[in-house]
C-alpha positions as CSV (number, residue, x, y, z in Angstrom):
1,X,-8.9,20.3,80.3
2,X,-12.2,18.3,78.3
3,X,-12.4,21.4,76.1
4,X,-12.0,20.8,72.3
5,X,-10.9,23.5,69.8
6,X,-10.9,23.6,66.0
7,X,-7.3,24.0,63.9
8,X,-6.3,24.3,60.6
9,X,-4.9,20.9,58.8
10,X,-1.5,20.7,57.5
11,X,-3.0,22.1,53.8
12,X,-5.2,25.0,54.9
13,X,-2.7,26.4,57.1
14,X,0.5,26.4,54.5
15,X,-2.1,28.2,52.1
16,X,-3.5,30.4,55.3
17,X,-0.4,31.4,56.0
18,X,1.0,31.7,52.3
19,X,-2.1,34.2,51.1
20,X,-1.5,36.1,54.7
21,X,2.3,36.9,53.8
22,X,2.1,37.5,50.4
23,X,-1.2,39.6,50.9
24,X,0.9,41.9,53.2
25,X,4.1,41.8,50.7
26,X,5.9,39.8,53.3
27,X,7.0,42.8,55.5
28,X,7.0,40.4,58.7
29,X,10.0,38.1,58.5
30,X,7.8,36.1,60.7
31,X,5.4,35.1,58.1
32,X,8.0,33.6,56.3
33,X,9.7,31.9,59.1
34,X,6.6,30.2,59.9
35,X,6.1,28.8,56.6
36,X,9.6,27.5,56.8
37,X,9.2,25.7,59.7
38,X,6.3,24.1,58.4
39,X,8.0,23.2,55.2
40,X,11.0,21.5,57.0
41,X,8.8,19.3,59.2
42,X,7.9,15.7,57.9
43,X,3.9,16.7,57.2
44,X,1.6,14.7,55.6
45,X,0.6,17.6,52.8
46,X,-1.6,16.1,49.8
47,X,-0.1,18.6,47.1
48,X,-2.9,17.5,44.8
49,X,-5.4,18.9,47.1
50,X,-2.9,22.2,48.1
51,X,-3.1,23.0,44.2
52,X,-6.8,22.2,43.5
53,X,-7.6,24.7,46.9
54,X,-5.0,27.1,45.8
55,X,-6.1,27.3,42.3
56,X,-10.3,27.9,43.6
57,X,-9.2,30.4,45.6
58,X,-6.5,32.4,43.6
59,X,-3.4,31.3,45.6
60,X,-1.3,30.3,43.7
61,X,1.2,32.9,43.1
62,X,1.3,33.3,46.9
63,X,1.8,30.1,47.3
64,X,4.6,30.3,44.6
65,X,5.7,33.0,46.2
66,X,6.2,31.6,49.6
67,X,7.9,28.5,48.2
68,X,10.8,30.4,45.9
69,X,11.3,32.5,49.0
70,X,11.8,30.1,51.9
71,X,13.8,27.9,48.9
72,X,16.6,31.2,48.4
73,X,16.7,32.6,51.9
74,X,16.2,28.9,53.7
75,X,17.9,26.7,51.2
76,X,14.3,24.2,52.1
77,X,14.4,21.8,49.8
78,X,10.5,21.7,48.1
79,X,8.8,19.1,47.2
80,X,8.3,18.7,43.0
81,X,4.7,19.2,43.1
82,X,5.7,23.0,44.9
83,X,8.7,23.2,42.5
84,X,6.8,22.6,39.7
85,X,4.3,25.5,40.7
86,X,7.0,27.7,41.1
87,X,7.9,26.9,38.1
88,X,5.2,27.4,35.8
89,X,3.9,30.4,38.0
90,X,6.5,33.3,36.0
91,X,5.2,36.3,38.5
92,X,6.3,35.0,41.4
93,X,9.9,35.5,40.6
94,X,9.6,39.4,40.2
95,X,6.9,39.9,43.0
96,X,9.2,37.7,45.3
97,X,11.9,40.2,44.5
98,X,9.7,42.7,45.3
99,X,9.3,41.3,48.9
100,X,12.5,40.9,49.8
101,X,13.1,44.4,48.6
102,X,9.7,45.3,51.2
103,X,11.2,43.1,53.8
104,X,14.6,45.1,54.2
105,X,12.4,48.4,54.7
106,X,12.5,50.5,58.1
107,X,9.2,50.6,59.8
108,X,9.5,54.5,58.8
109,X,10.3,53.8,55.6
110,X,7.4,50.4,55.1
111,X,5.1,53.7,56.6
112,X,5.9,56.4,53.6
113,X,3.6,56.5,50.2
114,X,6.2,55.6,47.6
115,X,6.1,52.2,50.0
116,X,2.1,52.0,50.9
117,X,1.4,52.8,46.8
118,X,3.7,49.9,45.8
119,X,2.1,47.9,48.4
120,X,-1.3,48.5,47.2
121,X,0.0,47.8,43.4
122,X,1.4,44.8,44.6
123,X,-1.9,43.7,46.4
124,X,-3.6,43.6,43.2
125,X,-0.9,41.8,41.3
126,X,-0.7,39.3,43.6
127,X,-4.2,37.6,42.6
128,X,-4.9,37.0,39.2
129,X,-8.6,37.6,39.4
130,X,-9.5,41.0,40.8
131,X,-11.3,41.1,44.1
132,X,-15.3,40.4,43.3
133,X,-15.8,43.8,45.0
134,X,-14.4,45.2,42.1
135,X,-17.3,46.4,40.1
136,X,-20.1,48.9,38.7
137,X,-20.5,48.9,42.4
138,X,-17.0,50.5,43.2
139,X,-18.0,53.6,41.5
140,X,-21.1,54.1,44.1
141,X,-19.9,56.4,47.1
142,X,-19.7,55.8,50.5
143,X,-20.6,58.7,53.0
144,X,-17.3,57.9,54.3
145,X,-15.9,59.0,50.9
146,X,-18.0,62.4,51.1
147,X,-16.0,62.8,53.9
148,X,-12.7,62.2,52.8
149,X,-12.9,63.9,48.9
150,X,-15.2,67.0,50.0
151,X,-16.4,69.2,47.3
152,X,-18.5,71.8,46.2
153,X,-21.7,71.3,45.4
154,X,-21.1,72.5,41.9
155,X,-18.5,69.9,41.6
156,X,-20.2,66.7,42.7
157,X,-20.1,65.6,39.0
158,X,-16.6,65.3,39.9
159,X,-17.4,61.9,42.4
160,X,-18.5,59.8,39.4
161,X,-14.7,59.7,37.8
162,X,-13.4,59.9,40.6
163,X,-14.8,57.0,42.5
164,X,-12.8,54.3,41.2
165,X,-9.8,56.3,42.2
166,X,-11.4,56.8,45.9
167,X,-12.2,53.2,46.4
168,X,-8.3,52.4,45.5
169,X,-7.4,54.5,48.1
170,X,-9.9,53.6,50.8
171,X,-9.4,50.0,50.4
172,X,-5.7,49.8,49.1
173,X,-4.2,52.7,50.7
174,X,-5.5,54.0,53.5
175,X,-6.8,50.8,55.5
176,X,-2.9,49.4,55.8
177,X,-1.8,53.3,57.6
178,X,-1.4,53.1,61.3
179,X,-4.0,55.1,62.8
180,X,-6.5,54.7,59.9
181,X,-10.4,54.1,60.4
182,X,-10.6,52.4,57.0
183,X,-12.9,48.9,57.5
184,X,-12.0,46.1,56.4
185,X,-14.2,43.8,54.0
């Protein structure tokens, strides 16, 4: 219809879509089913430039991740470069354990805290280098975490240890709950 659109090339989109499963433990078979697809079709991936992107931007254990899973549930065959990073990459074996574990999960059951905590553990285990939000400034409060943690005036001392704590739980916790107004960053 003479309109052009940007897309994704073949690499971008297997690490897109590698980071955006693992980052939500893989709790939509979907995810997963996509990458498969994209896997089994003849592509034209340069696995050279997949690892050099993967390794600037902390995907590799996703991208590890995604390639021991579709290889055990799918039987895909991967290519040695992927193999070889699944290989080398000993974490993804346990955290992709952990997502099948996550995948088999009621919608009820994805919903309770023994589930969100482990998905917020896992969030963090998933990268290697901790978010660069993650700093002196995480123990500054928010207004919005006034509001969630209200105490006494006598107590506000008690926001200093405590904001590491309340930044977990405002940016791990309680932006994945349905019905949340946590932002995202």
């Amino acid at each position: 219809m003479g309109t052009g659109f940007l897309n994704l090339d073949d690499d971008a989109l297997l690490l897109y879509l590698c980071d955006h499963g693992a980052t939500h433990r893989w709790n939509r078979i979907k995810w997963l089913i996509d990458i498969t697809a994209l896997l089994a079709q003849t592509r034209n991936f340069s696995w050279e430039r997949i690892q050099m992107l993967a390794d600037r931007f902390d995907l590799s254990l996703g991208l590890a991740q995604a390639g021991m899973l579709v290889h055990q549930l799918y039987g895909i065959p991967l290519p040695r470069p992927l193999l070889r990073l699944v290989a080398n990459e000993k974490r993804s074996a346990p955290l992709a354990a952990g997502a099948v574990a996550a995948m088999l999960l009621t919608e009820q059951e994805q919903r309770a805290l023994p589930a969100r905590l482990k998905n917020a553990v896992y969030r963090i285990r998933i990268k290697r280098k901790l978010p660069g939000r993650v700093s002196v400034r995480s123990c500054w409060l928010s207004a919005e975490q006034f509001k969630e943690c209200p105490l006494p005036d006598r107590l506000f001392w008690l926001y200093y240890p405590l904001g590491p704590l309340l930044w977990f739980h405002h940016f791990y916790i309680r932006k994945k709950t349905p019905g949340s107004q946590g932002g995202t960053r």
